[in-house]
N, C-alpha and C positions, 0 to 999 in steps of 0.2 A: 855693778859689783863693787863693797867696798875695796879701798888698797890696805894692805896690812900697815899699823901706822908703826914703822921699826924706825928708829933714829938716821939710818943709811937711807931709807928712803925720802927721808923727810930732805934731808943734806941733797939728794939728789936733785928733787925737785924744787927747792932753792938756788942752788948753783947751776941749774939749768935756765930759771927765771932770769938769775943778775946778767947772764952771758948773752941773752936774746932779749930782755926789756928795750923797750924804743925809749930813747933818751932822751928826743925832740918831738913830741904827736904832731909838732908843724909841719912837721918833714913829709906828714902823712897827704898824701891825696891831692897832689900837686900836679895837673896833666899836662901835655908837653904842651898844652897852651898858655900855660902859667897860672890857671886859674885853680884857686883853693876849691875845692868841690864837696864840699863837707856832705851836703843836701844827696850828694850823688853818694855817699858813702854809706848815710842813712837811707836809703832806698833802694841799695846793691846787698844791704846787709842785711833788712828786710825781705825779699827777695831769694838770700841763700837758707834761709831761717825758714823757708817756708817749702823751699827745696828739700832740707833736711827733713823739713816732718813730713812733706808728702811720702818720701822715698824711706822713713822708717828709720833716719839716721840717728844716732846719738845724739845729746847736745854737748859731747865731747867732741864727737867731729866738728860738728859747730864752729867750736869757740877754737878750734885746732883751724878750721881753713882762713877766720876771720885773720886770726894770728900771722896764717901764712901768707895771706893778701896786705895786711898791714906792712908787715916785714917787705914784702917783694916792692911794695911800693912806695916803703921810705928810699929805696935804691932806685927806681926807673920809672920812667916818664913818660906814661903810655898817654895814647889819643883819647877820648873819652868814650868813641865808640867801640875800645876795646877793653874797659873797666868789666863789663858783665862777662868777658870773654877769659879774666885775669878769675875774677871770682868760682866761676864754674870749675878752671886748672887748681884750684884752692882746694874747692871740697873734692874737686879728683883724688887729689895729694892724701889730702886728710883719708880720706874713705879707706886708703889702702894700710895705714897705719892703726885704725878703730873698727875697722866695720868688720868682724871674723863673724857676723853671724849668718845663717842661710838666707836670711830675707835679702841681706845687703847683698848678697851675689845673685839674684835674682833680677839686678838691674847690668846695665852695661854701657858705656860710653854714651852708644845712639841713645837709649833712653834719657841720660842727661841732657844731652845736644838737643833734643825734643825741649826741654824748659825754655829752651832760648827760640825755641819756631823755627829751630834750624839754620839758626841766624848761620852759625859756624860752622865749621868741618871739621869734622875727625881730625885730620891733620893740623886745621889751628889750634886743635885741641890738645895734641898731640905735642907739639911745636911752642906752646905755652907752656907745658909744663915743663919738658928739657927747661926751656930759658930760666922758668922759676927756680926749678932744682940747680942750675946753676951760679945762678945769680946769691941763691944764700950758699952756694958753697955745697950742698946736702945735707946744711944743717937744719935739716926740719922736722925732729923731735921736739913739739914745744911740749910742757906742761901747760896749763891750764886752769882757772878758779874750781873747775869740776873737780878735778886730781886733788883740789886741796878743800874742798867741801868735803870731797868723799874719806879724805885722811882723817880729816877732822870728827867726822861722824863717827867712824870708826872706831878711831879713842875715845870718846864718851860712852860709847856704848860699852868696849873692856874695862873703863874705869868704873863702871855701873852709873854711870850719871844719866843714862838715857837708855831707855826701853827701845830693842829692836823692833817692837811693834809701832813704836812712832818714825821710825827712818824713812818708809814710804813716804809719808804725807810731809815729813820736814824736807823730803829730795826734791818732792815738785814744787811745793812753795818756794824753797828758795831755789832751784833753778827757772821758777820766772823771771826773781828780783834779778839772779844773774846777769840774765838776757837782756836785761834793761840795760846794763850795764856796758852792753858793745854797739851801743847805738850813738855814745859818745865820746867822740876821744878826749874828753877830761876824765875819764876815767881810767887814765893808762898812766895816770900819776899817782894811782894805789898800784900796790902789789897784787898779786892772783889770790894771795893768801886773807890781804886786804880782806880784797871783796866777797871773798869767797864768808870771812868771818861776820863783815857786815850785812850780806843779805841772808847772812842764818840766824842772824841778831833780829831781826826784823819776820823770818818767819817764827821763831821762838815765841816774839814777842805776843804773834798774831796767837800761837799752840798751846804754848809751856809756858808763860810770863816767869813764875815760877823757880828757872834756870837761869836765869839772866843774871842774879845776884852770886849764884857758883861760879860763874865762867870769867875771868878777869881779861882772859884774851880779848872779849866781844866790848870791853869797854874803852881801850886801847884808844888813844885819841886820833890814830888815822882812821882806823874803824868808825869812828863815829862821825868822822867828818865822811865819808866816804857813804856812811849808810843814812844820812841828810841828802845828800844830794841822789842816793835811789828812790826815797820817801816823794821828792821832789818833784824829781821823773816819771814814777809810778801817779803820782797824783795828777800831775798835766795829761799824759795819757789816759790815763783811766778816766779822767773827766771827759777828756774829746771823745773816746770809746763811747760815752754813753751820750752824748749828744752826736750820735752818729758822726764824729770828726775825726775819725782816729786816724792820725799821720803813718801809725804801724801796727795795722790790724793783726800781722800777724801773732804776735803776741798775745793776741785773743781768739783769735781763730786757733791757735795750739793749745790754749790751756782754758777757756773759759767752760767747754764741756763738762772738765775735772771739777770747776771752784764753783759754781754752781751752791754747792751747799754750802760754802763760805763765802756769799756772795756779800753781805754785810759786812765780813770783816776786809772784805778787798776795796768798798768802797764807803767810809767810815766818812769821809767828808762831803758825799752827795746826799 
């Protein structure tokens, strides 16, 4: 569902960004053995990403638990065989703040705890996420590039710039590029608004070329450096995708069903 794009909300979800942005992405993923574990973040994130689709979740939960694991762990210093155990308390968190529909109550803890082969218990389950919620304080309303995709859409569409019959197909195209997007932490040096603008630049581009010349937002010179480096990352994946190498299938396994008949415009350099 779009948000209504009112100037109050827009302020809110800005001033909600600057107050929880991570200031240092080094600070991220440090386990109490001192090792930088990027590989491990990229493969925990993959992981919850596919969680989320098995289970029906938004990719607003998504990018809400990623946020809440990022946050909980520029503060504390877990062992590494407790990172999948931090991720799972994530999209706990998340779920209860996004998921109001009947599907998403159709699951329940143990079913989560099943993703991990029951590695964990309820109560470390349990016991992680007190610590999370504490450790931020209970500040874990984040916004997200979705909230400002979906604002964004919104106001094109009142200003008459864009056909509600194209909002589907521009939602899922650029929440692929999105999801590209949380697989690196150099990308937490755009704003949510950023990225949110540069991966609608780039499905436009692929839809509507068209609009691109109306929108002065989408040319924005963070945006542009922001949406090279998805172009980038989408192309090294997408490459290894099709020579069976793909480091994070799930990105294809969640959307390739869909693109199918854009199958040329997704891989333009193979």
């Amino acid at each position: 569902m779009l948000a209504p794009p009112t100037p109050h909300y827009w302020r809110l979800m800005v001033t909600n960004e600057r107050r929880n942005r991570i200031a240092d992405p080094d600070l991220i993923w440090r386990t109490q053995e001192g090792l930088l574990v990027s590989s491990f973040r990229d493969i925990t994130i993959d992981w919850m990403s596919l969680v989320c689709f098995d289970f029906g979740f938004s990719q607003i939960t998504l990018f809400h638990s990623v946020q809440l694991m990022d946050k909980y762990l520029t503060l504390v210093r877990v062992p590494r065989d407790s990172l999948q155990l931090v991720a799972l308390a994530a999209i706990w968190i998340a779920c209860k703040f996004n998921e109001t529909t009947t599907a998403a109550h159709m699951y329940s803890s143990a079913d989560l705890l099943r993703t991990c082969l029951n590695t964990y218990t309820l109560e470390a389950l349990i016991e992680k996420e007190r610590h999370i919620l504490q450790t931020l304080h209970f500040d874990v309303l984040l916004y997200n590039p979705r909230h400002f995709l979906d604002f964004h859409l919104f106001d094109l569409v009142q200003k008459g710039l864009l056909s509600l019959d194209n909002v589907p197909q521009l939602q899922l195209l650029t929440s692929f590029f999105l999801e590209i997007t949380l697989y690196t932490t150099s990308f937490l040096q755009f704003t949510c608004a950023s990225r949110a603008y540069a991966a609608l630049s780039i499905a436009l581009t692929l839809i509507i070329p068209s609009m691109i010349p109306n929108l002065p937002t989408l040319r924005h010179e963070k945006v542009l450096l922001c949406r090279a480096q998805i172009e980038t990352l989408w192309q090294t994946i997408s490459t290894n995708h099709r020579r069976n190498q793909a480091r994070r299938p799930s990105l294809f396994t969640k959307f390739d069903c869909r693109f199918n008949p854009l199958d040329a415009l997704f891989y333009p350099h193979l």
